[in-house]
Steps between C-alpha positions, in 0.01 A plus 500: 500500500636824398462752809457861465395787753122376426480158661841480719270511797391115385903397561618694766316285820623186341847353645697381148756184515724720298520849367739554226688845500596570119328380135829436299582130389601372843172644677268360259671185470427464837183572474409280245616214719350589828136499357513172376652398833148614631675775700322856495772777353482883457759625236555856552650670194672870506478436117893567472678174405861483362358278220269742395690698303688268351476452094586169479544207708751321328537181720179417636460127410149479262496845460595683100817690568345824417239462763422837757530485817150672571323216302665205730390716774155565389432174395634367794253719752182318254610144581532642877166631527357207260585259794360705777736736651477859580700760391523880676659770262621714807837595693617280815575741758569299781471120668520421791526152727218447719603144601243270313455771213621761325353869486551629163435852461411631129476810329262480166490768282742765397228787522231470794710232660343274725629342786433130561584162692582164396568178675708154433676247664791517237671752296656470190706804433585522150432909404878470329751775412516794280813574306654824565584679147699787363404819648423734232373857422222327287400146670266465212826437263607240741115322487523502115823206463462315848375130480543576103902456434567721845540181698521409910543187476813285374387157573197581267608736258877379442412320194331817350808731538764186322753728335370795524606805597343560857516759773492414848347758732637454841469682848794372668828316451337193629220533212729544232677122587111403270770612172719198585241234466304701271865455257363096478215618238709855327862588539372858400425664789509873662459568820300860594573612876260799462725662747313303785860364611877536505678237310790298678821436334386106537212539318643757222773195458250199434288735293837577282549074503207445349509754295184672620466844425393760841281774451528753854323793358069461555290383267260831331223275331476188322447466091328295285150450386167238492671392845808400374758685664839514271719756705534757761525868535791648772438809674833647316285446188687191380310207321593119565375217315321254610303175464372372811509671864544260854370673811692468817376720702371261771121513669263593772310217664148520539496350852429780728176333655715278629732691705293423857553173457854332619588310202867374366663705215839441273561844348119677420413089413273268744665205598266176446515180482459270174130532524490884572398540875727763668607492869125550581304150470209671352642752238658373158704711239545465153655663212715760551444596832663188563878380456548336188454559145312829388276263181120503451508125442659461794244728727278285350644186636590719827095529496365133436771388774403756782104377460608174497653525779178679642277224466708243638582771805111510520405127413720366815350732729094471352521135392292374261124693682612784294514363190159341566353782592634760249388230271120454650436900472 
């Protein structure tokens, strides 16, 4: 069932076995294994995905190459809601252990925002990460080429930048070690500081090695056309030629509900176990909240693994009455 600010009062008294924070690949994935399961689950969406601006998904087994990330996504919240589950497109503020539950507290709507309250016994957090990109004049400019041949992602994209001439945007020295692996796929490669860093004599050496070209001077606005970007612009005026842009600019986690609760981190990353369940029994992560590989078939794994794992947490403690009954109504 599809909530909106008309009929959330029908949800909000009921206690949920899970409520899902995030719609990308992992959330819904989860989703569409918890219903079946003949668990109750409340996805709640801020409508801001990684995935969904992506052009293509180029590894997603049974999927064309060329395939958009907002199709996989909206295609995956039909099967969702075609087996029963409910999804919420609002903001997760805040949750907060109660012992047996959770207390989710939601904010729906960007304009005349309501306030609202959820409850679960689980939580799968799976809202994800958004990429931090170049920081210019016109953002706009930036919008046009990302997720087109912009990339921010090697282990997907690699094979589209194969000898070509690509720029890697970095933040930091430690973001600009990406040119070194990226050198597998292209040995063509220019590195663009932006003036967001000093440049050690280690790293000017390695870059001289490989015969990677360093570009210190920040980046004016980036060329091309229909998407395709095929240079950049410098702020002295200069023009360099390009093919194919890597971001490396790192990301901001969106995790910030989760901050009252004391859970385990590596880094800005959850530490789970195989099947996703943090340091908290009852709260699972997935995707790339969690450590491990940032892929959208692998959130999807992350997802059927963490409801799995729900319904055999649930099963032990229910036996086989709830089935029965869940079955009976």
């Amino acid at each position: 069932m599809k909530l909106t600010k008309h009929n959330l009062s029908e949800k909000t008294n009921q206690v949920y076995d899970v409520i899902v924070v995030g719609g990308g690949a992992g959330g819904l994935s989860a989703g569409i294994y918890l219903q079946p399961y003949l668990l109750s689950s409340l996805i709640i969406d801020k409508g801001k995905a990684r995935s969904l601006w992506m052009q293509e998904l180029h590894n997603y087994l049974g999927l064309p190459p060329d395939t958009p990330g907002k199709t996989l996504l909206k295609q995956g919240k039909e099967h969702y809601l075609s087996v029963g589950g409910d999804l919420l497109n609002a903001y997760v503020e805040e949750i907060i252990d109660e012992g047996e539950t959770f207390l989710v507290r939601v904010k729906v709507g960007r304009t005349n925002s309501i306030c609202v309250e959820f409850r679960a016994k689980y939580i799968i957090a799976a809202s994800g990460i958004i990429d931090h990109l170049p920081a210019l004049e016109k953002m706009q400019n930036v919008f046009d080429y990302a997720g087109y041949n912009l990339h921010v992602c090697l282990l997907c994209d690699g094979y589209e930048m194969r000898d070509q001439k690509v720029g890697v945007f970095a933040s930091s020295e430690s973001a600009a070690q990406v040119a070194f692996s990226l050198g597998w796929f292209t040995p063509h490669i220019t590195v663009f500081t932006q003036g967001l860093f000093d440049v050690s004599s280690e790293l000017r050496q390695k870059l001289k090695e490989h015969r990677y070209s360093l570009v210190e001077t920040p980046v004016k606005q980036f060329l091309g056309e229909n998407h395709q970007m095929n240079g950049v612009e410098l702020e002295d005026g200069s023009v360099i030629n390009l093919e194919a842009g890597l971001i490396s600019m790192g990301s901001r986690y969106h995790s910030d509900y989760l901050e009252n609760l004391d859970l385990e981190y590596q880094g800005g990353n959850l530490i789970t176990d195989q099947m996703g369940r943090t340091s908290h029994p009852r709260i699972f992560a997935l995707g790339d909240l969690k450590v491990g590989m940032n892929q959208v078939v692998v959130a999807a794994a992350d997802g059927a693994m963490s409801a799995t794992q729900i319904w055999r947490d649930i099963r032990r403690q229910t036996g086989a009455k709830r089935n029965l009954s869940n079955l009976a109504a």
